[in-house]
LOMARGU-986384 format. One line per field, with one value per residue (C-alpha): residue number from 0; residue in one letter; x, y, z. Coordinates in nm, 4 decimals. Layout:
N
i	(NUM, ...)
aa	(a, ...)
X	(X, ...)
Y	(Y, ...)
Z	(Z, ...)
//
This chain:
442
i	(0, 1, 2, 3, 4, 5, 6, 7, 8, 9, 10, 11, 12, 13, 14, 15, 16, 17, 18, 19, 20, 21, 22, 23, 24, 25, 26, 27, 28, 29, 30, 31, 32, 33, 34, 35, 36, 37, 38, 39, 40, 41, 42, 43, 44, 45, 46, 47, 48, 49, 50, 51, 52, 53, 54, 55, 56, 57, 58, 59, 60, 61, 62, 63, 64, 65, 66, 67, 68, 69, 70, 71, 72, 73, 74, 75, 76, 77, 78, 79, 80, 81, 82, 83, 84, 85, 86, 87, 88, 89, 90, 91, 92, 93, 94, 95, 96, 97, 98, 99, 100, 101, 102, 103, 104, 105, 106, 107, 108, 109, 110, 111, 112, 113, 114, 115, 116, 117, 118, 119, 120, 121, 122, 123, 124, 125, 126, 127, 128, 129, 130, 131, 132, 133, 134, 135, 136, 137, 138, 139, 140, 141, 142, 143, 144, 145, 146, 147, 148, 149, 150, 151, 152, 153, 154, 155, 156, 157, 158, 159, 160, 161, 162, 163, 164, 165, 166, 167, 168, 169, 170, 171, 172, 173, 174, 175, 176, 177, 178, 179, 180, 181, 182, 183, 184, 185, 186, 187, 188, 189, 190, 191, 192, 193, 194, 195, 196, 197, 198, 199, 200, 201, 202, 203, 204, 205, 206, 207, 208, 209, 210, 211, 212, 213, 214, 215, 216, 217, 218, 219, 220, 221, 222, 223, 224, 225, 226, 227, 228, 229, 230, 231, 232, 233, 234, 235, 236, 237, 238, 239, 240, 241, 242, 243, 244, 245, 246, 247, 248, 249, 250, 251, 252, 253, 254, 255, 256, 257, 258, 259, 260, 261, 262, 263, 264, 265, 266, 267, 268, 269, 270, 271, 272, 273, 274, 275, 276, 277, 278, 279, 280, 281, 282, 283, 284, 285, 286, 287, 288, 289, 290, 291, 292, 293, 294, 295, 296, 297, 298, 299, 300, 301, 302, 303, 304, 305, 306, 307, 308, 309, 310, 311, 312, 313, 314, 315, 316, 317, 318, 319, 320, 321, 322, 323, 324, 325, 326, 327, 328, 329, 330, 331, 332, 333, 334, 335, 336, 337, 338, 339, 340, 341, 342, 343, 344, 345, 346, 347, 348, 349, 350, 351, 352, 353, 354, 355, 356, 357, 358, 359, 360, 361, 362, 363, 364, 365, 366, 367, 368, 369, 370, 371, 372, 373, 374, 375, 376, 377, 378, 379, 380, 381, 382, 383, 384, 385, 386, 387, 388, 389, 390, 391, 392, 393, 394, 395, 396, 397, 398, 399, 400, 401, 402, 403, 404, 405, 406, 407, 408, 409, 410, 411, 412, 413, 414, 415, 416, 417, 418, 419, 420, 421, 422, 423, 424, 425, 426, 427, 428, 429, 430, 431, 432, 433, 434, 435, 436, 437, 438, 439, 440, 441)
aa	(x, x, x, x, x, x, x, x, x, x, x, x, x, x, x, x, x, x, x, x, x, x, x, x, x, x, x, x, x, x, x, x, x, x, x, x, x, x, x, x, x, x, x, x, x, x, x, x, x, x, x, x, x, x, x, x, x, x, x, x, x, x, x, x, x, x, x, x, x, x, x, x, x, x, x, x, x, x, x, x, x, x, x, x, x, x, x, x, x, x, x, x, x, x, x, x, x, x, x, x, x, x, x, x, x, x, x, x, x, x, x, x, x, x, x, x, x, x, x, x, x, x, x, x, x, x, x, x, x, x, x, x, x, x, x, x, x, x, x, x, x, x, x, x, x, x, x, x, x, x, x, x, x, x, x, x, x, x, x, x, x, x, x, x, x, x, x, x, x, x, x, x, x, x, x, x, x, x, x, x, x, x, x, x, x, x, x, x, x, x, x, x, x, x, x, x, x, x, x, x, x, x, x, x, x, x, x, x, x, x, x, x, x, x, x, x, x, x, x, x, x, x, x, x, x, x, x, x, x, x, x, x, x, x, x, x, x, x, x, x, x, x, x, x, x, x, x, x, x, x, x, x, x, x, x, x, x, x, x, x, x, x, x, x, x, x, x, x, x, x, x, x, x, x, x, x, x, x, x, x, x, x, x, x, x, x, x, x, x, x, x, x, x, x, x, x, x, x, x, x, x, x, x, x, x, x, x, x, x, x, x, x, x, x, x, x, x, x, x, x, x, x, x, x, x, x, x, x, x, x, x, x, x, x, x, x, x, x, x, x, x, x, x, x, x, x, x, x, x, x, x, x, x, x, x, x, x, x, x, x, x, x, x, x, x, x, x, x, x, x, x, x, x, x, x, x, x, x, x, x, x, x, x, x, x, x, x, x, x, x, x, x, x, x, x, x, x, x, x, x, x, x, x, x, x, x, x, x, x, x, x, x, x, x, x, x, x, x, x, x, x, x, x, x, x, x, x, x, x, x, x, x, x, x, x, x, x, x, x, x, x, x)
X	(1.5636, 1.3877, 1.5593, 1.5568, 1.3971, 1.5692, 1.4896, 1.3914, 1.4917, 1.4036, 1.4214, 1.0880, 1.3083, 1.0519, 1.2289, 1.3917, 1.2450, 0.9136, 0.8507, 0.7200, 0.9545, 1.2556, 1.3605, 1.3987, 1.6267, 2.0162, 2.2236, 1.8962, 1.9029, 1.5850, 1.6230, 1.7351, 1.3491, 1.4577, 1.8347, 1.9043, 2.2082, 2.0240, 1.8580, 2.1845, 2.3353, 2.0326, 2.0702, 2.4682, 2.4010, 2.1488, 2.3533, 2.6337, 2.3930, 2.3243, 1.8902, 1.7433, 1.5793, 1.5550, 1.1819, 1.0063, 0.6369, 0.4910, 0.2568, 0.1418, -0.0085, 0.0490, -0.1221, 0.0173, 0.0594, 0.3729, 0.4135, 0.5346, 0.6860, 0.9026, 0.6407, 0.6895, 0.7456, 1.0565, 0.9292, 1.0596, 1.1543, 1.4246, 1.5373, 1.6233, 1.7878, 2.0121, 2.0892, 2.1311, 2.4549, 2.5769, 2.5090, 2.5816, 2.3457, 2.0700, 1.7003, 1.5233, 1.1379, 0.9320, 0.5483, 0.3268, -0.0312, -0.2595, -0.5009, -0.3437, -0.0959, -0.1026, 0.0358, 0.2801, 0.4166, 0.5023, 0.5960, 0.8666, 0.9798, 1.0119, 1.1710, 1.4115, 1.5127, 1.5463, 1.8222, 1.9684, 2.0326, 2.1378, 1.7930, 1.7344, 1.3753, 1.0341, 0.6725, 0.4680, 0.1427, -0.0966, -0.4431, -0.5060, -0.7721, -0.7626, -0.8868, -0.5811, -0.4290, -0.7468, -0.7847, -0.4621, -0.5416, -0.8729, -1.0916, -1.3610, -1.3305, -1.1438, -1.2416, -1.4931, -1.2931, -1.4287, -1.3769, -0.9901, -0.9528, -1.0834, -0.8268, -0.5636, -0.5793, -0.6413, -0.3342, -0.0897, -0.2366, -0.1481, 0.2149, 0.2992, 0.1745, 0.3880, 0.6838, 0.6534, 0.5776, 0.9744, 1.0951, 1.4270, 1.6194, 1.3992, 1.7249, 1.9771, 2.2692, 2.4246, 2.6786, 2.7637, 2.4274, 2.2707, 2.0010, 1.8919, 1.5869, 1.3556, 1.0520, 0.8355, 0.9661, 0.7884, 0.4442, 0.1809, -0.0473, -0.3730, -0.5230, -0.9201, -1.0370, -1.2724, -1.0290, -0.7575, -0.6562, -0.3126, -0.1803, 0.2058, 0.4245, 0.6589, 0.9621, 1.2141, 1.3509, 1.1985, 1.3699, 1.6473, 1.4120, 1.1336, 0.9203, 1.0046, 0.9034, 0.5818, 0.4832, 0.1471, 0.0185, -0.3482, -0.5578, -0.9188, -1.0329, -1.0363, -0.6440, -0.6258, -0.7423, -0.5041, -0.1817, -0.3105, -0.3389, -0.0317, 0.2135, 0.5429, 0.5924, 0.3340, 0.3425, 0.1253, 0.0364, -0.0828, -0.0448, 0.0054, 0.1443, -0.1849, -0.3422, -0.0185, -0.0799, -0.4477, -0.3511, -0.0806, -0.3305, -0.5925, -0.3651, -0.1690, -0.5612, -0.6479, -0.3216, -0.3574, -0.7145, -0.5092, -0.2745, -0.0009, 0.2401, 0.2981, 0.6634, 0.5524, 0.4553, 0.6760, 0.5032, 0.7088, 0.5311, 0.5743, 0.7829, 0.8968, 1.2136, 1.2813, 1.6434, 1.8042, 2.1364, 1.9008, 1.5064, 1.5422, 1.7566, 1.4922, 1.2080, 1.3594, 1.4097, 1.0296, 0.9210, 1.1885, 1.0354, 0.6794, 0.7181, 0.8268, 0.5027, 0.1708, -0.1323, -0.3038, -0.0739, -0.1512, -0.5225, -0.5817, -0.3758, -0.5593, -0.9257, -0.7707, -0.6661, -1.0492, -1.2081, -1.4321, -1.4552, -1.2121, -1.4561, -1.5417, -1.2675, -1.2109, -0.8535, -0.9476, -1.2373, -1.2248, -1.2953, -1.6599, -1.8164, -1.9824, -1.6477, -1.7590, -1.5082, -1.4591, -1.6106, -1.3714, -1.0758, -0.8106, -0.8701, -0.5141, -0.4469, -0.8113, -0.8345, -0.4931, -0.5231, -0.8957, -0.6772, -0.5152, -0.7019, -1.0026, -0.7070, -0.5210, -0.8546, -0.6681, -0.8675, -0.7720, -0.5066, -0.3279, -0.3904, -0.1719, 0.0861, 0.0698, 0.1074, 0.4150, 0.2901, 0.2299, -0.1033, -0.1058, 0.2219, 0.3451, 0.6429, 0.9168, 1.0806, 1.3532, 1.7469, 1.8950, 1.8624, 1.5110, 1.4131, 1.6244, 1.4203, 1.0551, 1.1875, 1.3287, 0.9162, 0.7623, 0.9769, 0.9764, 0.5834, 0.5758, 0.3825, 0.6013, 0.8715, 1.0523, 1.0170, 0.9609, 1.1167, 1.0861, 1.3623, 1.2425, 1.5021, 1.7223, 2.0116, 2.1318, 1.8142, 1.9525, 2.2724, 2.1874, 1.9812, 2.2421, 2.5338, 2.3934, 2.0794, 2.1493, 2.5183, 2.2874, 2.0378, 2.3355, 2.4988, 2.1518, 2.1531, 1.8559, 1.9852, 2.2601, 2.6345, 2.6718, 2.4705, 2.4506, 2.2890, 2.2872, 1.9325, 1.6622, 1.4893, 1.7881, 1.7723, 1.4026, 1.4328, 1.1636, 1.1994, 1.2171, 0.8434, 0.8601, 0.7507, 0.4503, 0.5782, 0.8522, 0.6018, 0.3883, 0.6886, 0.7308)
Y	(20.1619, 19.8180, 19.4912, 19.2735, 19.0002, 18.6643, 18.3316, 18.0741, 17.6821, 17.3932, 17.0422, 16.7966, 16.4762, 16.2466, 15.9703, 15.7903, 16.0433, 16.1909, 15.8696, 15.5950, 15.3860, 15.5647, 15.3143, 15.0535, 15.2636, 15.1866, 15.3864, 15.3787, 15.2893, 15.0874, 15.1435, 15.5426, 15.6080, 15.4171, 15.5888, 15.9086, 15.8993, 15.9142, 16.2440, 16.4088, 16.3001, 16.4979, 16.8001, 16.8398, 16.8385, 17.0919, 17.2927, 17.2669, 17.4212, 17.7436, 17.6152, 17.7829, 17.4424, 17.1014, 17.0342, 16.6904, 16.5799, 16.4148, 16.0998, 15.9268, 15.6135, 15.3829, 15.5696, 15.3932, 15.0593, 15.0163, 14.6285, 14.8453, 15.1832, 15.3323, 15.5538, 15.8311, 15.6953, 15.8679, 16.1853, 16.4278, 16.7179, 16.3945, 16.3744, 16.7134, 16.7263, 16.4735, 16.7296, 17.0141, 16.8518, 16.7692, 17.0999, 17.4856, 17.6595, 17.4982, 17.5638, 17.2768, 17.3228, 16.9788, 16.9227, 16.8903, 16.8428, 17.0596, 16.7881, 16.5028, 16.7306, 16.9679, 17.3138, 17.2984, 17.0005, 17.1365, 17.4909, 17.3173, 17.0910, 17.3877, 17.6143, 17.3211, 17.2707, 17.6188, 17.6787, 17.3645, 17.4762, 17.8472, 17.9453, 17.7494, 17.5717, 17.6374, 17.4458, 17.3201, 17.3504, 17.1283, 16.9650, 16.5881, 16.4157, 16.0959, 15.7921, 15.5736, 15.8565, 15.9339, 15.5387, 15.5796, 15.8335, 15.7292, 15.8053, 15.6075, 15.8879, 16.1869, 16.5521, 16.7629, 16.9982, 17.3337, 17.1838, 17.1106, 17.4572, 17.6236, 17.4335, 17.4982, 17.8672, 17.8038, 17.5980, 17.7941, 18.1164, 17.9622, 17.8444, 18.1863, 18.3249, 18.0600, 18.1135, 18.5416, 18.4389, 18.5174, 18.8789, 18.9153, 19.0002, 18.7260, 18.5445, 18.6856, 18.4453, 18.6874, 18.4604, 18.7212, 18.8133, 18.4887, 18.5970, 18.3737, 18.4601, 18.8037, 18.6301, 18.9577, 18.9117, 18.5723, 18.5941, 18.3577, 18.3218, 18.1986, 18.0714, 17.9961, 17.8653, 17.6612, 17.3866, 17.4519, 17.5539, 17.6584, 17.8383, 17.8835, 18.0402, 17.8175, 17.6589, 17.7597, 18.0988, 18.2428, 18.1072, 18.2035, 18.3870, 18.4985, 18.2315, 17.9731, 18.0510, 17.9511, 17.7522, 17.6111, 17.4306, 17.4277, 17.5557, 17.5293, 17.8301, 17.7693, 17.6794, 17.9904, 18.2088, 18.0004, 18.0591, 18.4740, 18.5242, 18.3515, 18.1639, 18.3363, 18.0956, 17.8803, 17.5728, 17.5673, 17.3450, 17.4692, 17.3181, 17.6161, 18.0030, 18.1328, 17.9402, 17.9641, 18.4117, 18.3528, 18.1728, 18.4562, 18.7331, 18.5985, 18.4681, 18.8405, 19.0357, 18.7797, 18.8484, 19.2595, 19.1942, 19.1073, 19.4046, 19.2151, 19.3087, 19.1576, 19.0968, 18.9086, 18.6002, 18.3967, 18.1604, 17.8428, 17.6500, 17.2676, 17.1198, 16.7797, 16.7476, 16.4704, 16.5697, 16.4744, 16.5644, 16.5606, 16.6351, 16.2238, 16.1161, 16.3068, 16.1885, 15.7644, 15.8547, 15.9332, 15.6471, 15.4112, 15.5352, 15.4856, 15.1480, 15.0533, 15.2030, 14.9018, 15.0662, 14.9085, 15.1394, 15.4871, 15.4135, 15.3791, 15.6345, 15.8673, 15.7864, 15.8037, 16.1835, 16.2310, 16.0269, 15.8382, 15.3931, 15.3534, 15.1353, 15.4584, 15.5411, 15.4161, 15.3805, 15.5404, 15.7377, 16.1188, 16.1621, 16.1301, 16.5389, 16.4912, 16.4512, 16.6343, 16.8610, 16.6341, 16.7498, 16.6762, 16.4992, 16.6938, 16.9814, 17.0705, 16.8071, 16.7381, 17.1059, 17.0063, 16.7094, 16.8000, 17.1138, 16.9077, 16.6526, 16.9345, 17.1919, 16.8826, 16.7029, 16.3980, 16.0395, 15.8815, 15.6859, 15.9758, 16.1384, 15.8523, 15.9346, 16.3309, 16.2669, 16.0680, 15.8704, 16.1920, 16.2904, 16.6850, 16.8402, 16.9997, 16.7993, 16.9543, 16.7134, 16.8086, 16.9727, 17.1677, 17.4449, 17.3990, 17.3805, 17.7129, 17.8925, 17.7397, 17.8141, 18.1546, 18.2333, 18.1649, 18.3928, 18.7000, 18.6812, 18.6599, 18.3465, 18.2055, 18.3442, 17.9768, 17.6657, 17.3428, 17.0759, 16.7353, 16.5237, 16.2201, 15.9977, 16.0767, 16.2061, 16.1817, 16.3743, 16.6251, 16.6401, 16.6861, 17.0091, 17.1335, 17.1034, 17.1707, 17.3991, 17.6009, 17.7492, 17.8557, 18.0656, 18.2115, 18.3172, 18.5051, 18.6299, 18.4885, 18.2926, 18.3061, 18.1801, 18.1796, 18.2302, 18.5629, 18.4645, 18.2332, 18.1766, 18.0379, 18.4049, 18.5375, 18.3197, 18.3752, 18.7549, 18.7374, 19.0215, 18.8953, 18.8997, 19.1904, 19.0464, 19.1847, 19.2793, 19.5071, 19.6413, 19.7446, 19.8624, 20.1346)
Z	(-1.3160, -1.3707, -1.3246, -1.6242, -1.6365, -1.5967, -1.7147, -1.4028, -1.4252, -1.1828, -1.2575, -1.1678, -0.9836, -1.1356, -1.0066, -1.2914, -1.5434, -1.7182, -1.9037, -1.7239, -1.9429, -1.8412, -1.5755, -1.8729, -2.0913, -2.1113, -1.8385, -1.5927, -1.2690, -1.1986, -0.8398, -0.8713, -0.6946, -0.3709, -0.3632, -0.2090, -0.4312, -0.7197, -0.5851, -0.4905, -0.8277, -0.9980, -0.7646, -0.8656, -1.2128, -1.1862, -0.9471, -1.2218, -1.4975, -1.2265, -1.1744, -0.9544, -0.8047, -0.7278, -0.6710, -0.5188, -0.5658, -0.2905, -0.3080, 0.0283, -0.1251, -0.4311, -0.6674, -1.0010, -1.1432, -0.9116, -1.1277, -1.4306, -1.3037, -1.0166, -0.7599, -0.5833, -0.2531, -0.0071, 0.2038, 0.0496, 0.3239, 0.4211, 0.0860, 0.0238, 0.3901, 0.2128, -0.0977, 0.1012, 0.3119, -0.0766, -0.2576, -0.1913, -0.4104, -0.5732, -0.4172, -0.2644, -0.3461, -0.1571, -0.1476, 0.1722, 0.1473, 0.3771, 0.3302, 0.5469, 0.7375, 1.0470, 0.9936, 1.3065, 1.2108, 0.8202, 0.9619, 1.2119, 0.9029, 0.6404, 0.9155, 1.0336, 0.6419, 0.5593, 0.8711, 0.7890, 0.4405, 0.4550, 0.3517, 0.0207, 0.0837, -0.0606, 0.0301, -0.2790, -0.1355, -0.2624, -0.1308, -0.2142, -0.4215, -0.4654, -0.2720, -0.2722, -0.0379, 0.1526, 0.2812, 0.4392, 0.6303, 0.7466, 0.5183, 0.2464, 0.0142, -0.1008, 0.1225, -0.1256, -0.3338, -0.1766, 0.1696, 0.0640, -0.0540, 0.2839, 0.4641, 0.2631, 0.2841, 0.6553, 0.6816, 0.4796, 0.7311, 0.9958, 0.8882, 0.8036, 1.1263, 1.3234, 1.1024, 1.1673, 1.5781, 1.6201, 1.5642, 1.4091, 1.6625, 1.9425, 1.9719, 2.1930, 2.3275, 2.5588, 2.7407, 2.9600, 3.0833, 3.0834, 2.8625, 2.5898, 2.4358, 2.4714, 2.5281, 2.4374, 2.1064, 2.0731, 2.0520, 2.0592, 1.7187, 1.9566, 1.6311, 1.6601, 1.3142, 1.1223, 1.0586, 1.3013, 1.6950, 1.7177, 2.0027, 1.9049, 1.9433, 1.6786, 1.8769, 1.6028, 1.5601, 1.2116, 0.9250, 0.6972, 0.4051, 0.6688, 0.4573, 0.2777, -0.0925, -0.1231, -0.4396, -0.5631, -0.8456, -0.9340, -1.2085, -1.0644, -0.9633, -0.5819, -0.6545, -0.8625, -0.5621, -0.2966, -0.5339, -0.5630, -0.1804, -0.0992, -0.3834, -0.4521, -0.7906, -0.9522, -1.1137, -1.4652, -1.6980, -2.0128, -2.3400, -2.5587, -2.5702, -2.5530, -2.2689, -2.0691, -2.1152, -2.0647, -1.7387, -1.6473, -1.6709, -1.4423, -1.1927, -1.1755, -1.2010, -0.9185, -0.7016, -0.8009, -0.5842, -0.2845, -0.2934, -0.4232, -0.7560, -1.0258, -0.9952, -0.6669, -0.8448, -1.1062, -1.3680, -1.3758, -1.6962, -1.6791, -1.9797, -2.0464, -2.2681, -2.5074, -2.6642, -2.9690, -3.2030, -3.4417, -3.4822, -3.6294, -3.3408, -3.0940, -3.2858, -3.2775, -2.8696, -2.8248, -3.0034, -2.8286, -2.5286, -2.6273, -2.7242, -2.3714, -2.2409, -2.2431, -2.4037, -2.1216, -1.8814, -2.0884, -2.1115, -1.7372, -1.6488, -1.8851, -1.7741, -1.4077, -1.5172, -1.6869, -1.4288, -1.6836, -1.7428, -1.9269, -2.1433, -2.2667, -2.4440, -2.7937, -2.8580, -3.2209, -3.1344, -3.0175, -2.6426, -2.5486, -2.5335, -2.2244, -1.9697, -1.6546, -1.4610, -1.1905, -0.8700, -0.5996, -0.8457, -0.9585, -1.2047, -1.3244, -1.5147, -1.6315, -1.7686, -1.9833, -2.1378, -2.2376, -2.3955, -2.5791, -2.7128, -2.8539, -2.9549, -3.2032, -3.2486, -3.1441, -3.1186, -2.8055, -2.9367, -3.0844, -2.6941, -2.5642, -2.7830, -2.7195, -2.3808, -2.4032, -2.0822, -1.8935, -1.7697, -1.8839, -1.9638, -2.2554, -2.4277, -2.6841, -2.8742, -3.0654, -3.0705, -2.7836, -3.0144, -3.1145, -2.7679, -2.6307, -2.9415, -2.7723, -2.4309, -2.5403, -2.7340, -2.4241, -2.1684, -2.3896, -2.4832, -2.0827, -2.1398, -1.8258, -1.6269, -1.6401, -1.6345, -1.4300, -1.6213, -1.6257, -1.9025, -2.0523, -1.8628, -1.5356, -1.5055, -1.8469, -2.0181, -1.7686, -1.8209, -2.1874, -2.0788, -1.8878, -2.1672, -2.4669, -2.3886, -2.1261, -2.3127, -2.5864, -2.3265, -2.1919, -2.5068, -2.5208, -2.2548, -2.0891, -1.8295, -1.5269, -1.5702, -1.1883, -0.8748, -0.7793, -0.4022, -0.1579, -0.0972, -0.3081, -0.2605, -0.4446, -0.7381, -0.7632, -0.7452, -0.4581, -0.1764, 0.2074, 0.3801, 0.6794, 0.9900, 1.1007, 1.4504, 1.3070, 1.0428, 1.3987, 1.5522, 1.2937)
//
């Protein structure tokens, strides 16, 4: 008999909220992006509304106009160290890039976190594009896009093998003998590669879940193929029901290619929530929010997204028709707000204010009620298996979510009223890899 399907939740810690502006509203913490509290805070409340995650973005540089909003700045593999000591439950999802990372280092991190937790921790995989990151790491311009993607897979082939290079049962502790460890149980991964030389084996007994969940996020087709060999859940971003099934399909053909099935991989779609008593009293907290946000801000940040002058884009003019798919920029984003804009037939101005300040994903404004029946459209035409969300201001756009929405997705019957796990596997539905040694064993 089949399981049924259940609804999947994480909350995006934007720092003080999807809006840019969010830091300026009443209740905000300007500081909340510099306080672990703030994080922990955020993690409680979701672990109160049953999520299945927590989930951190990662951004080694200052990538954004830091003299008008908070950044993503604290590592976030420390941060979520911090939530696990304060939480019991709730997964703990954190990005590393395999673009200015080694994959020892982030296997020993992810391992380390996922013992220190109980098993709770999943990698974001992404690669990085942009030049703000690259110069602090040594380079005068971002790695080409293709180049990115062959080290990624390398990478994330690598931390799996060093994460399987204990057995189960490696670890002995036999006080009595004086045996510790049965070394032939730890193997060395001798790893010879284009991009990498790793000889292992990993110094920490395999973790908790056998992996960490693996997640990934990108819609270009090289980040398509990536999240089809190896991504357990996958973040989208697609504007509309149709483009997020479109995107389902291909990435499920794609993983079917690889042997894998489709219960294997979970769509998590990207939604921002902007919630209101009222469709008025939601519609008068989007604008409040807008109004905080300088046009200068929203038009940078949008030809940073498109990668074009911005003195091409007329605030009341449709986007230019001959935007490029960047070559080595990032295409996620790109591929959604171009979506957008042709699908509405928006002028750029009216872009800005689609966005909301974001740079790509989809926003429901509206009642909790309104936004369970959107939520509960998308799940059962199996346009996404859940979402990542991301409320307009942190915690209390949150805490809004979690009292008012998610009662009405229980009551039918689409979402948990308690954990039934311990491990972020278990909330996920997502079966525990078989290391490869006992697999030869057999």
């Amino acid at each position: 008999m089949s399981r049924k399907r259940e609804l999947h939740l994480n909350i995006n810690i934007l720092h003080s909220g999807f809006s840019p502006a969010a830091w300026r509203m009443q209740g905000s913490d300007p500081r909340a992006s510099f306080d672990i509290n703030h994080y922990i805070n955020v993690a409680r409340i979701a672990e109160r509304g049953t999520f299945d995650a927590i989930f951190l973005a990662d951004q080694a540089a200052i990538s954004d106009r830091v003299d008008f909003r908070p950044l993503t700045s604290l590592e976030p593999t420390i941060v979520l160290a911090s939530v696990a000591a304060h939480t019991e439950h709730i997964g703990l999802i954190a990005t590393a890039s395999t673009t200015y990372n080694e994959p020892y280092n982030i296997a020993r991190r992810f391992a380390t976190l996922d013992h220190a937790s109980g098993g709770r921790v999943g990698w974001n995989i992404v690669t990085s594009a942009d030049l703000s990151q690259s110069r602090n790491f040594g380079l005068e311009k971002p790695v080409a896009h293709q180049s990115r993607y062959e080290r990624a897979e390398e990478f994330t082939s690598v931390v799996k093998a060093l994460w399987d290079s204990w057995e189960e049962d490696a670890f002995i502790g036999d006080v009595a003998s004086g045996r510790f460890v049965d070394t032939s149980k730890v193997h060395a991964i001798a790893h010879r590669g284009k991009h990498f030389s790793v000889h292992g084996p990993h110094n920490v007994p395999r973790p908790p879940q056998g992996h960490p969940v693996i997640v990934q996020a990108g819609g270009s087709n090289d980040g398509r193929e990536l999240a089809a060999r190896h991504a357990e859940a996958v973040f989208s971003a697609s504007q509309s029901l149709e483009e997020s099934l479109d995107y389902a399909r291909d990435l499920r053909t794609r993983a079917a290619r690889h042997g894998r099935t489709p219960d294997s991989l979970l769509i998590l779609a990207g939604l921002a929530t902007i919630i209101g008593s009222s469709e008025a009293e939601a519609r008068r907290r989007q604008e409040e929010l807008r109004e905080l946000i300088p046009l200068e801000y929203s038009l940078a940040r949008l030809s940073g997204v498109l990668q074009v002058d911005p003195g091409r884009l007329k605030l009341d003019e449709p986007l230019p028709d001959d935007i490029p798919l960047p070559a080595d920029g990032g295409h996620t984003f790109f591929r959604a707000t171009l979506a957008l804009a042709q699908r509405e037939q928006l002028t750029v101005r009216g872009l800005i204010r689609a966005l909301n300040g974001g740079t790509g994903h989809r926003t429901i404004v509206g009642t909790p009620e309104a936004i369970a029946d959107d939520i509960e459209k998308w799940f059962e035409a199996g346009a996404a298996d859940g979402f990542n969300l991301m409320p307009d201001v942190l915690p209390h756009g949150l805490e809004a979510f979690v009292d008012e929405v998610v009662p009405i997705l229980r009551r039918r019957g689409l979402f948990r009223k308690e954990y039934s796990g311990r491990t972020l596997r278990d909330h996920l539905g997502l079966s525990r890899p078989v290391n490869p040694y006992a697999i030869a064993a057999e």
